[in-house]
C-alpha positions as CSV (number, residue, x, y, z in Angstrom):
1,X,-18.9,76.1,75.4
2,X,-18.7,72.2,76.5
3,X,-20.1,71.1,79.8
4,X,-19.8,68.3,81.6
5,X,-23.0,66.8,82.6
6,X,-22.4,63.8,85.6
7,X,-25.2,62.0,86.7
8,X,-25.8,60.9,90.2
9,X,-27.4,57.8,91.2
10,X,-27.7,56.8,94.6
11,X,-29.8,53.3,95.9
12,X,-30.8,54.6,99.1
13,X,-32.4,58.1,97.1
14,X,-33.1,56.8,94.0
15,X,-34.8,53.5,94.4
16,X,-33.8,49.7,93.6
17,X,-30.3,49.1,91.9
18,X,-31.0,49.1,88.1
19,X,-30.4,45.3,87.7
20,X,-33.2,44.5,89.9
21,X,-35.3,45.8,87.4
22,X,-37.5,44.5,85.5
23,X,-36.3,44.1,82.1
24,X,-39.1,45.8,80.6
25,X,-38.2,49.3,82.4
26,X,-34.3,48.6,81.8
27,X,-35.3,48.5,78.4
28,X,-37.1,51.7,78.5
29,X,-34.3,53.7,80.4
30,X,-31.6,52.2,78.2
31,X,-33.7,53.5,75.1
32,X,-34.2,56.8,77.4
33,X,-31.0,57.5,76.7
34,X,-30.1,56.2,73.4
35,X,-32.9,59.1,72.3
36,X,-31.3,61.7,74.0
37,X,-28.1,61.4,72.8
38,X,-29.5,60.3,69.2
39,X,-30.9,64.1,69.5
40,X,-28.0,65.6,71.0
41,X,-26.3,63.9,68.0
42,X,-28.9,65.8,65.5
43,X,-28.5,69.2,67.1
44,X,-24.3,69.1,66.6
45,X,-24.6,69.1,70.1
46,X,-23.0,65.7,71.4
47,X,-19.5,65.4,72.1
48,X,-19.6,62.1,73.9
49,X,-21.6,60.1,76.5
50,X,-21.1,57.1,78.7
51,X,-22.7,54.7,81.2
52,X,-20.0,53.7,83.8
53,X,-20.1,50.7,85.6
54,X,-21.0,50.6,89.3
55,X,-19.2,51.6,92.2
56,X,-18.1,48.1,93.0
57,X,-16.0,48.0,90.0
58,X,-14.1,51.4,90.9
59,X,-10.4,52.0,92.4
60,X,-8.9,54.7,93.6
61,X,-5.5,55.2,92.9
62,X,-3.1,57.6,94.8
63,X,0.5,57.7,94.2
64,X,3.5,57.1,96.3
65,X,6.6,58.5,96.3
66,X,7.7,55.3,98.5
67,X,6.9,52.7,96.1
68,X,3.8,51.1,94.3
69,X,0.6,53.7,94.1
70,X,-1.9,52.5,96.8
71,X,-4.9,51.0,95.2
72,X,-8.2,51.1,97.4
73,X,-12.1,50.6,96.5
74,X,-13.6,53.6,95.9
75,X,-14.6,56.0,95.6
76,X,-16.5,55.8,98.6
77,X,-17.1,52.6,100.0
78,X,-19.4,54.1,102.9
79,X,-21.2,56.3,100.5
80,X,-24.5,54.9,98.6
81,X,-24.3,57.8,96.2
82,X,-21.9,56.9,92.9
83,X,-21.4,58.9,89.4
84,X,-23.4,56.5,87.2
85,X,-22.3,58.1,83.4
86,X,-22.1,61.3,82.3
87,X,-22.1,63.6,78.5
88,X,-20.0,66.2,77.5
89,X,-21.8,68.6,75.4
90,X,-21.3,71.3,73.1
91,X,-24.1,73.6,73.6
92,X,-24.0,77.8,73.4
93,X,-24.6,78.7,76.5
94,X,-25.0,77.7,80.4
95,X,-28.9,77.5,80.0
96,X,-29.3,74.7,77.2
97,X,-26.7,73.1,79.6
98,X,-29.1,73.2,82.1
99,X,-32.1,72.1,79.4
100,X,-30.3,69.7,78.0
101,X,-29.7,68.0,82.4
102,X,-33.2,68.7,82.7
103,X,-34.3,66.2,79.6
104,X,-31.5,63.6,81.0
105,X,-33.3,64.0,85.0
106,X,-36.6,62.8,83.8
107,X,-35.2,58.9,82.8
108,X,-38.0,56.4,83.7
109,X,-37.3,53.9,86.3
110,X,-39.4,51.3,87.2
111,X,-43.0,51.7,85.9
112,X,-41.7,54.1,83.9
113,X,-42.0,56.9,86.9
114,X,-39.2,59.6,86.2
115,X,-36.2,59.1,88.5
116,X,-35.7,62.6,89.0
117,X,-32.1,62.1,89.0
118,X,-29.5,64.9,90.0
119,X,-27.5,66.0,87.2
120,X,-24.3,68.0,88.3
121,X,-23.5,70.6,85.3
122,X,-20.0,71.7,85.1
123,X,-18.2,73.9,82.5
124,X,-15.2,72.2,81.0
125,X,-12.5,74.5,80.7
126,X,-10.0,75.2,78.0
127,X,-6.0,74.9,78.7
128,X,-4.4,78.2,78.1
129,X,-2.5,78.7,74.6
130,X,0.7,77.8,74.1
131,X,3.2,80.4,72.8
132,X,4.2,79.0,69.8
């Protein structure tokens, strides 16, 4: 089964942006999670990962039937709390899903303290077959 695994960051919950860091503990996140997926790589278990950039970077795009799709920030400009990467696994059941978020919650921050981060866990789900 493949599941989605989104991680949550959030400045006002989580502590200091990550480029106020020292470079030292930026170091040792960034390796954090070059050894988790280098694992989930080893166990067959890895079907992709990614940092995103921040939410400063993001749009959100709507379409409109009137003419040009509307382009705002987003996705929340009010909202301290952004999806900050994510992994889509392949693992055999909902509970290494929820093993595998576990690992991924305990990424240092500074001083090397766990964040403790919120990882969401979502199931991705298959299309329907096609009649042939």
């Amino acid at each position: 089964m493949k599941y989605i695994l989104l991680m949550q960051a959030s400045e006002r919950v989580d502590g200091p942006p990550i480029h106020t860091w020292d470079p030292a503990d930026v170091g040792a996140h960034i390796q954090f999670m070059l050894d988790v997926n280098h694992k989930l790589v080893a166990d067959g278990e890895l079907v992709d990962a990614q940092g995103l950039a921040g939410p400063e970077d993001a749009k959100v795009v709507r379409a409109s039937a009137a003419g040009p799709p509307e382009v705002t920030d987003g996705p929340f400009p009010e909202s301290k709390e952004f999806l900050a990467g994510y992994w889509v696994i392949d693992v055999e059941s909902q509970e290494r899903a929820i093993e595998v978020a576990a690992g991924i919650s305990l990424a240092p921050g500074p001083g090397g303290v766990p964040l403790n981060l919120p990882i969401e866990v979502r199931q991705v789900m298959s299309a329907p077959t096609q009649d042939a």
